[in-house]
N, C-alpha and C positions, 0 to 999 in steps of 0.2 A: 237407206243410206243417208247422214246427217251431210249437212252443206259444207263445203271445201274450210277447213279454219282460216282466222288469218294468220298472216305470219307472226304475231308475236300473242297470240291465240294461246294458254295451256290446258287448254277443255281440250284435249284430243283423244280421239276413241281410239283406240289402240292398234286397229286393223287397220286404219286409215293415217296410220301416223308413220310417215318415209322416214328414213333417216335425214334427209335434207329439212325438213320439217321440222323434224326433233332440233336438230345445228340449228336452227334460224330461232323455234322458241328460247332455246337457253342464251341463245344471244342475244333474244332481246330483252330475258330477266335479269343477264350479268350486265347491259347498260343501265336499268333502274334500279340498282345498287348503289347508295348515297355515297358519295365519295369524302373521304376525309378531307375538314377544312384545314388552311394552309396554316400549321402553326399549332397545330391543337397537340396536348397531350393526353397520353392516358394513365390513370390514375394508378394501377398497378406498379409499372417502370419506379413512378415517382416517389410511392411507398417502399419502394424496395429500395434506393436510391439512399432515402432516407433512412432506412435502418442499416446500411453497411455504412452510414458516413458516421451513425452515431457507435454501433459498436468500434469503429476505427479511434474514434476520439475518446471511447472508455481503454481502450487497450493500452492507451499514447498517457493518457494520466494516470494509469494504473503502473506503467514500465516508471514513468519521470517519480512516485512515490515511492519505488521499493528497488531505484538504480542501484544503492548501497553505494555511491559515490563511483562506480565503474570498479571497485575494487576489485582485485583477484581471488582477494581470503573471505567475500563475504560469502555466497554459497559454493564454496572448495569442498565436493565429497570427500577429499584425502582427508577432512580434518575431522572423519567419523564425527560426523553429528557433533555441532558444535552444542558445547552445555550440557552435553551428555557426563553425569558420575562415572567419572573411572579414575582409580590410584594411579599414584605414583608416575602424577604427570610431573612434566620437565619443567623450567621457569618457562621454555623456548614453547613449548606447546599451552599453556596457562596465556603467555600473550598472546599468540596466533588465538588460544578459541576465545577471548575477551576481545580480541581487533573483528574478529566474524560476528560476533553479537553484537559489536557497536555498529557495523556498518548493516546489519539487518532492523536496526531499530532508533539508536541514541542519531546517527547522522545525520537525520529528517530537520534537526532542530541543531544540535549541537555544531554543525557540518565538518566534513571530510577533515579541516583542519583545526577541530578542535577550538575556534574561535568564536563559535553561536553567533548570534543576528545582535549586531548593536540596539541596547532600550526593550528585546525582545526576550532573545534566549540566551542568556549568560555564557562565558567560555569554558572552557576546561582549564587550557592551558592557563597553566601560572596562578589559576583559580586558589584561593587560599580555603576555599572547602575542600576540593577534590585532596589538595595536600598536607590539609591538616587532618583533626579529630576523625578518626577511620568510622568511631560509633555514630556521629554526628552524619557523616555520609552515607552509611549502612543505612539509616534510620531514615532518609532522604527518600534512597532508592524502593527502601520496602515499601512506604507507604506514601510517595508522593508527597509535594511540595507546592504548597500555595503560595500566591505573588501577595506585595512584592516582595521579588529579593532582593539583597544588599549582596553583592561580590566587591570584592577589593574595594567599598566605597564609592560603587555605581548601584543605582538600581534599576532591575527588570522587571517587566509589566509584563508576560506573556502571553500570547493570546489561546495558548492549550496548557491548564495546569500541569504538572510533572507529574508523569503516572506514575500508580504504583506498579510495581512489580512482583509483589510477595503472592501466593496463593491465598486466594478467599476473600480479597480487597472488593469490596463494593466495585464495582465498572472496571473494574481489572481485568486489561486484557491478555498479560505475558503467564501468570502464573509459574514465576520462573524457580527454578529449586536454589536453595542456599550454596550450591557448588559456584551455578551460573550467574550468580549475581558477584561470585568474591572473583569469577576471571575476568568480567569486564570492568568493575572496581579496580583490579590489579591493573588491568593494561591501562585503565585513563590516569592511574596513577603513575607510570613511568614511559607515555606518552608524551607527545604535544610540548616535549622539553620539560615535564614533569620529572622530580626524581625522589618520589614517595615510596616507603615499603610498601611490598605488598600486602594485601588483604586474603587469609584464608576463607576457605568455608566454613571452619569451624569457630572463626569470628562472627561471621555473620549469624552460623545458627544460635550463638552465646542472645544475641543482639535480636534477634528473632523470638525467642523464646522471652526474652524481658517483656517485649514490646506487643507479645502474641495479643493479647486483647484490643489494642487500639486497631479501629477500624475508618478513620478521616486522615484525608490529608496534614501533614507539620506545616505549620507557622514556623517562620526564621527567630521569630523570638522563644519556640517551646524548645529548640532544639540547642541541644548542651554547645558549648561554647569553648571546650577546653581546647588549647591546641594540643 
């Protein structure tokens, strides 16, 4: 028979191990258990920590970039796919899907009231491009527009050139059809206190079709001039 252990002994033979024995070894392995120092963290929490604060702060610039101004009419399913080709819409439904395409896209720059960022992004309203030459604007929107521009005899320096919108445009991101382009043309034209006629689709593809080869942004000085 091996000699009595001591109490905080874990060499015990098994026959000779009491229950009171066992209680006193683990008691005195659970005291030489380092105890955490006062103040410390650990590095899991703190990673973790740090990836819900940063997807919070992506979710917060991602909502403030695509609000559409809080409008009602920018993503409205009642208004079946807004830019979607379909006949014999109404003037009333032509402005509703051209006011939902501005406020998914042109708002960011243009803003909610039509007025753009002073020295940056030009206005709409009262704009004498938006109200004049319809091909001069067509021609704008399919293939984007480089600074600067001259409006009413101010000029913009902007700091994102005007995208294009046509299909197949070098870095073009809307690839929008010639329907979608003549109902947000139409609405910024009788917007914003604007009282321009409207713009068809069937202007725009006239206008498209001339211009189908050009692939670079217009210059304010390439672009026709007529009012």
């Amino acid at each position: 028979m091996s000699e009595i252990p001591s109490d905080f002994d874990p060499r015990l033979e098994p026959a000779g191990a009491s229950d009171e024995s066992i209680q006193r070894v683990h008691a005195g392995l659970l005291h030489t258990k380092p105890e955490p120092e006062p103040g410390g963290y650990e590095l899991t929490p703190l990673l973790l920590l740090g990836f819900m604060s940063g997807l919070i702060l992506a979710c917060c610039i991602f909502f403030v970039h695509n609000r559409g101004g809080f409008d009602s009419l920018v993503y409205n399913g009642q208004l079946n796919g807004a830019g979607v080709v379909s006949a014999d819409l109404t003037p009333a439904q032509i402005i509703a899907r051209g006011k939902s395409l501005y406020g998914q896209t042109c708002i960011q720059c243009h803003q909610p009231t039509g007025l753009g960022v002073p020295g940056s992004y030009p206005p709409l309203a009262g704009s004498d491009i938006v109200q004049g030459d319809p091909e001069r604007l067509i021609r704008i929107i399919l293939d984007g527009l480089k600074d600067p521009i001259m409006l009413n005899g101010n000029q913009f320096v902007t700091p994102n050139k005007m995208p294009a919108f046509a299909p197949g445009m070098p870095g073009g991101l809307y690839n929008w059809s010639d329907a979608k382009i003549s109902y947000v043309l139409t609405y910024i034209r009788q917007d914003f206190a604007n009282k321009a006629d409207p713009i068809t689709a069937d202007q725009v593809s006239a206008v498209h079709a001339k211009i189908a080869d050009r692939k670079v942004e217009w210059t304010m000085k390439e672009l026709p001039t007529t009012p």
